[in-house]
TITOR-570232 format. One record per residue: x, y, z of N, C-alpha, C in turn. Coordinates in steps of 0.05 Angstrom, whole numbers, plus 5000, padded with zeros to 4 digits. Layout:
% residues N
XYZXYZXYZ;...
END
This chain:
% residues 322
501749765000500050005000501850255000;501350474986502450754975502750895005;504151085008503551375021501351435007;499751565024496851645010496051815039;494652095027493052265042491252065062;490151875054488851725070490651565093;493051455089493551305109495251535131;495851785118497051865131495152035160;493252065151490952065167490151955186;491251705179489651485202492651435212;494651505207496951505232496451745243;495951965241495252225252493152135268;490852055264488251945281489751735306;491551625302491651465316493751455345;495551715328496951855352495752005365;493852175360491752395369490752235393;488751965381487251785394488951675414;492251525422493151385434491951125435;490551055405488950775418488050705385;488950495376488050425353484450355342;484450205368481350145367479950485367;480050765379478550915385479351085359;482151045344482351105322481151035300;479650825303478950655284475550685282;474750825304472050785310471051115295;474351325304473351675291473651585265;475151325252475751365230473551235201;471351085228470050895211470650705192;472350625203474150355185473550135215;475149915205474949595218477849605229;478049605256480649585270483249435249;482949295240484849075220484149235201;483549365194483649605162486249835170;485249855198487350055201490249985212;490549755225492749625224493649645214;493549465184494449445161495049715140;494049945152495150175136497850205150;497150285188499950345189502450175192;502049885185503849595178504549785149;503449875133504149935097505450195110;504950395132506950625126509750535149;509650385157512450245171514750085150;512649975127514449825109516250015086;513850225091514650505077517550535083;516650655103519050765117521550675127;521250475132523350235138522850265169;522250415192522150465209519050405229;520050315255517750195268516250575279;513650525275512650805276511650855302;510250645318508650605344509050335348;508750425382510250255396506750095418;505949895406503249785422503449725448;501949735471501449615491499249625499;498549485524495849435540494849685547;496249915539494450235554495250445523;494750255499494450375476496550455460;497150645433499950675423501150895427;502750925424504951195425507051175403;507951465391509151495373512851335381;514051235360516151285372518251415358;520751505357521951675354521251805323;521651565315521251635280518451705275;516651545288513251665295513551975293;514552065313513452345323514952525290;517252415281518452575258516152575239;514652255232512952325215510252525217;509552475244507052555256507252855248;509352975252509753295254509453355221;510853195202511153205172507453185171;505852985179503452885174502053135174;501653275200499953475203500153715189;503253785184503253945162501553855132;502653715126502053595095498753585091;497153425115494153455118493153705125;495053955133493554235143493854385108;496054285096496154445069493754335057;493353985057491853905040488454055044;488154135062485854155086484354595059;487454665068486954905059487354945028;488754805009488354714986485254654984;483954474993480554334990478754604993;479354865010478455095020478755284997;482155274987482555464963481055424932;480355164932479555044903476755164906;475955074925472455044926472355374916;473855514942472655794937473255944907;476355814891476255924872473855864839;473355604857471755484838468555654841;468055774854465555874855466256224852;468356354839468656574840469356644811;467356804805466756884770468657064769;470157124741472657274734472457224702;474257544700473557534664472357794668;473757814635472558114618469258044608;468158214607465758334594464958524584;464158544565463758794546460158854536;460459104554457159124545456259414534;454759394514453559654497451259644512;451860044513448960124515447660414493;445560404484445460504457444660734467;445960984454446561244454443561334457;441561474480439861614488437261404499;438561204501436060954505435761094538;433261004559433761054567434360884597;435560664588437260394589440660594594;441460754572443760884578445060904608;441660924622442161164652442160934674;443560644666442660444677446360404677;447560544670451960444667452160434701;451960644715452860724740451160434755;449160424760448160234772449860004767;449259974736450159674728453359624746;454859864728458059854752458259744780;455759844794455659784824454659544821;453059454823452759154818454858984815;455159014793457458794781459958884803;460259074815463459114829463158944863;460058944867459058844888458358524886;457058484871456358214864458757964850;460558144840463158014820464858134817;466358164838468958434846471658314823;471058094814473357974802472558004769;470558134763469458184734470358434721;471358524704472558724689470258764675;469058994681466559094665467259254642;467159244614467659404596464759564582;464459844588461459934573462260184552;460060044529460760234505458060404503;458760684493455360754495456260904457;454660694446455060874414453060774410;451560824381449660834361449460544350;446160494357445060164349446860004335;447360094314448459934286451459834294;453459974303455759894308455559654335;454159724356453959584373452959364366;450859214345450158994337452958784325;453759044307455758864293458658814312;458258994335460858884351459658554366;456658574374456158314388456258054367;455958094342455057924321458857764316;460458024317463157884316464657764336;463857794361464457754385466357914398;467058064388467858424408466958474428;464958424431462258504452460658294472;460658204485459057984496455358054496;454158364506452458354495452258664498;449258784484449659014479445559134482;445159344498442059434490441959634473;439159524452440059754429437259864416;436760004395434659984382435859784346;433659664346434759494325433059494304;432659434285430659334272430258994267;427758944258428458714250430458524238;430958614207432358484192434458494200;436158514217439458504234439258164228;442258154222442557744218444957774245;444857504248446557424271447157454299;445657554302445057654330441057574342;441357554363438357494373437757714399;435057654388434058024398432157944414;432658064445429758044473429258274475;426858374465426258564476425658714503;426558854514426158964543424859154551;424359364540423259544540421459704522;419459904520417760034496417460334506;419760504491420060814501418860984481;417461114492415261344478417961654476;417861764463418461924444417462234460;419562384468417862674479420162894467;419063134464419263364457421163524482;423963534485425363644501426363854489;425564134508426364304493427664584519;429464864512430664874528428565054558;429465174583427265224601426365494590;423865484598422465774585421065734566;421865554545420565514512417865654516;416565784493413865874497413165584480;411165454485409565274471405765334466;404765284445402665334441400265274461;398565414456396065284475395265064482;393964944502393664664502396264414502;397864544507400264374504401564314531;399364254549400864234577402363904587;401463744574402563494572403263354553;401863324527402663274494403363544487;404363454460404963654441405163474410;402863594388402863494371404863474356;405763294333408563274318408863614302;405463714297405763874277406564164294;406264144321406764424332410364464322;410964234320414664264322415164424289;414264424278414964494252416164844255;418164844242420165054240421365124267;421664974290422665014317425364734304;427964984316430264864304430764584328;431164364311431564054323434264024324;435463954349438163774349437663474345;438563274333436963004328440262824328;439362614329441062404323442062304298;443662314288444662264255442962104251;442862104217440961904201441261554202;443461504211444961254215442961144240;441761344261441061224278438361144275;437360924290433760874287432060974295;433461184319432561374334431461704311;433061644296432161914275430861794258;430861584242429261424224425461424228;426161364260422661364267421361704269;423361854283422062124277422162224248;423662164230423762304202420262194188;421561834203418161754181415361904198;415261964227414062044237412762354218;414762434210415162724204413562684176;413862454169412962504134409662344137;409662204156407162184169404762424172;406362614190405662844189404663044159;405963014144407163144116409463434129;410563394148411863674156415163594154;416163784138419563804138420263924163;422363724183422963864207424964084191;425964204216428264464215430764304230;431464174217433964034231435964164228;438164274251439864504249441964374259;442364124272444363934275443163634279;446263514273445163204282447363254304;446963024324448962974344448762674351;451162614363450362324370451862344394;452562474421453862464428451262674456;449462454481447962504495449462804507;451762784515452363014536453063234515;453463234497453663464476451463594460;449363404473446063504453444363644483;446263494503444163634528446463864535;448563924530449964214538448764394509;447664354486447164514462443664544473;443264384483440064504489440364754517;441964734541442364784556442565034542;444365024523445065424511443765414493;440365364492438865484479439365444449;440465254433441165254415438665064396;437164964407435064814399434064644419;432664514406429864274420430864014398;429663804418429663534413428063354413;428063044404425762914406426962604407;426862604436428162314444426062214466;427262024487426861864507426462034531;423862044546424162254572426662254583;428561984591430462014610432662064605;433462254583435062524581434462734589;432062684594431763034606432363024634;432062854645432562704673436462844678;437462814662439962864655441363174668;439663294651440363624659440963684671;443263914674444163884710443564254724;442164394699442064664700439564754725;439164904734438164954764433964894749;433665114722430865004717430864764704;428764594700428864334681427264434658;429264244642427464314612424564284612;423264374579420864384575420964164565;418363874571418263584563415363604554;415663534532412563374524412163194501;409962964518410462754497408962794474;410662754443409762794423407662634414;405062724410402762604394403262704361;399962524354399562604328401262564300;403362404307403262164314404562174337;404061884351405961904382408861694358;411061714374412161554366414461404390;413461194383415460924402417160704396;418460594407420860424391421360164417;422060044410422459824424425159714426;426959794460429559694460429459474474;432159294459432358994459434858964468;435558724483438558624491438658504469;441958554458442058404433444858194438;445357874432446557734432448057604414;450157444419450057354387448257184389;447357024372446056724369447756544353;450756544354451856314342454756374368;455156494380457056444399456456444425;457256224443456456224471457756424489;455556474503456256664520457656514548;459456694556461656594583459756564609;461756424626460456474652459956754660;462657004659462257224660459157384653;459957394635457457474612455157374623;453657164624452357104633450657274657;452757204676452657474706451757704707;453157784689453058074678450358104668;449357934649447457944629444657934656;445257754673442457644694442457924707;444058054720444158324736443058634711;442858564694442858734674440358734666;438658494673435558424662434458494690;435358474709434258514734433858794737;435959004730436559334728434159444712;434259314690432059384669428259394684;427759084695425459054702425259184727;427759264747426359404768426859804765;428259764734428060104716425660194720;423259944708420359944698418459874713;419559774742417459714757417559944775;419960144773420760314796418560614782;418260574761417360934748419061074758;421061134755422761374761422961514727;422361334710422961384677419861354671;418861724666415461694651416561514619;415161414599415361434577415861154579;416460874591417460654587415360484600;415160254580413760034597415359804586;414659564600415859294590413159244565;415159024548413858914519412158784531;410258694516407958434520409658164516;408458024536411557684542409857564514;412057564511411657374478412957074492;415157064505416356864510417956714495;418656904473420256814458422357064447;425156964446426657134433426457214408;427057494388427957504357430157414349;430357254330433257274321432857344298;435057534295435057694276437057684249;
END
């Protein structure tokens, strides 16, 4: 029989014990099981280990050399079994997550950070905040582990959950005079010749107001695009125009009055943002984590109303893939 973690145990048990039989009884083995181990670590050794009599065993010289080696070797093994487990249950790894430029999912980075630094102190959180289209194609190539966006359907390679359904309002700077009756909507057509800061044409976010607009039959006054949230809310701030996004930019503002908000009717217009994935590459343990804390942020975004303009989709119970 080998040196083995096990027998060295039951010579440790048995010097502890002073008594083979009481050794044998902590050890749940058959007195002659354990004999016969420490007969195999004597042959080992070449050396008699314990010395028997009528009032039980005792180490003898070469005993106590091993005994001292034993308890070391079983205190490492002991804290090794302690170090595995715990590393084995401790998530680590990069993650990379998009959030799409004015969603109002955006205002969800800072939270998410805390979370994940609390929940998975060993996770390297990476967050991108750019425009739908690039962010798809970073998750579709695997750049990205996952990303919330506005999408449209026809996107290939990636699969799309919808999370949210954000209504569309009229932010404009404090003071604005607005027309009569306009104390909570504001029709698409009041906006006409009131200069728009908007989101480039690339985005889906300008796509739905443009078609909105021709819905209408009215040519906005678009006097910039911007894509860049803190640069469209310091250009509204200096009076430089009005906008037509997601209430929870206006939430944003940091100037002493708050902007003028109203949600656009006539048409109203709303869009639907989606966590987008790949659907041909698996996602990590990381990722994963990240992804469960990230659906949790979202549904208690929407159960909390702190954000007018958002509700959750109707459960379809099924993902898009797109």
């Amino acid at each position: 029989m080998a040196v083995n973690f096990k027998t060295l145990k039951s010579f440790v048990t048995a010097v502890d014990s002073m008594s083979l039989s009481a050794a044998a009884n902590s050890l749940h083995i058959a007195q002659p099981a354990l004999s016969q181990q420490i007969a195999a670590l004597e042959s080992h050794f070449k050396q008699r280990l314990l010395i028997r009599s009528n009032a039980g065993v005792t180490p003898t010289v070469a005993g106590r050399e091993l005994y001292r080696h034993a308890v070391l070797i079983l205190s490492h093994l002991e804290q090794a079994e302690v170090e595995v487990a715990r590393k084995a249950n401790v998530v680590t790894g990069t993650v990379a997550v998009g959030l799409a430029t004015y969603s109002t999912t955006s205002t969800l980075s800072t939270a998410l950070l805390k979370a994940v630094r609390r929940e998975y102190p060993d996770v390297n959180l990476f967050i991108n905040d750019n425009f739908g289209l690039v962010l798809s194609e970073m998750v579709m190539t695997g750049r990205m582990d996952m990303a919330i966006i506005y999408a449209p359907a026809q996107m290939k390679g990636v699969t799309l959950q919808p999370i949210l359904i954000e209504d569309l309002y009229f932010i404009a700077p404090p003071g604005t005079q607005l027309p009569a009756g306009c104390d909570e909507t504001i029709p698409l057509a009041a906006l006409a010749g009131m200069d728009l800061l908007l989101p480039g044409r690339t985005h889906l976010l300008r796509r739905l107001i443009d078609n909105a607009f021709a819905q209408a039959r009215i040519k906005p006054r678009v006097t910039a695009e911007i894509e860049s949230a803190a640069t469209l809310r310091e250009a509204i701030e200096a009076n430089l125009g009005a906008t037509i996004l997601p209430w929870a930019i206006a939430g944003t503002f940091a100037g002493m009055e708050p902007p003028v908000v109203r949600r656009v009717v006539e048409p109203t217009i709303q869009t639907t943002v989606s966590l987008c994935v790949s659907d041909h590459l698996p996602m990590s343990d990381p990722a994963l984590a990240v992804r469960d804390i990230l659906d949790k942020l979202v549904r208690e975004l929407v159960e909390s109303g702190r954000c007018v303009g958002i509700r959750a989709p109707e459960a379809s119970g099924q993902e898009t893939r797109a």
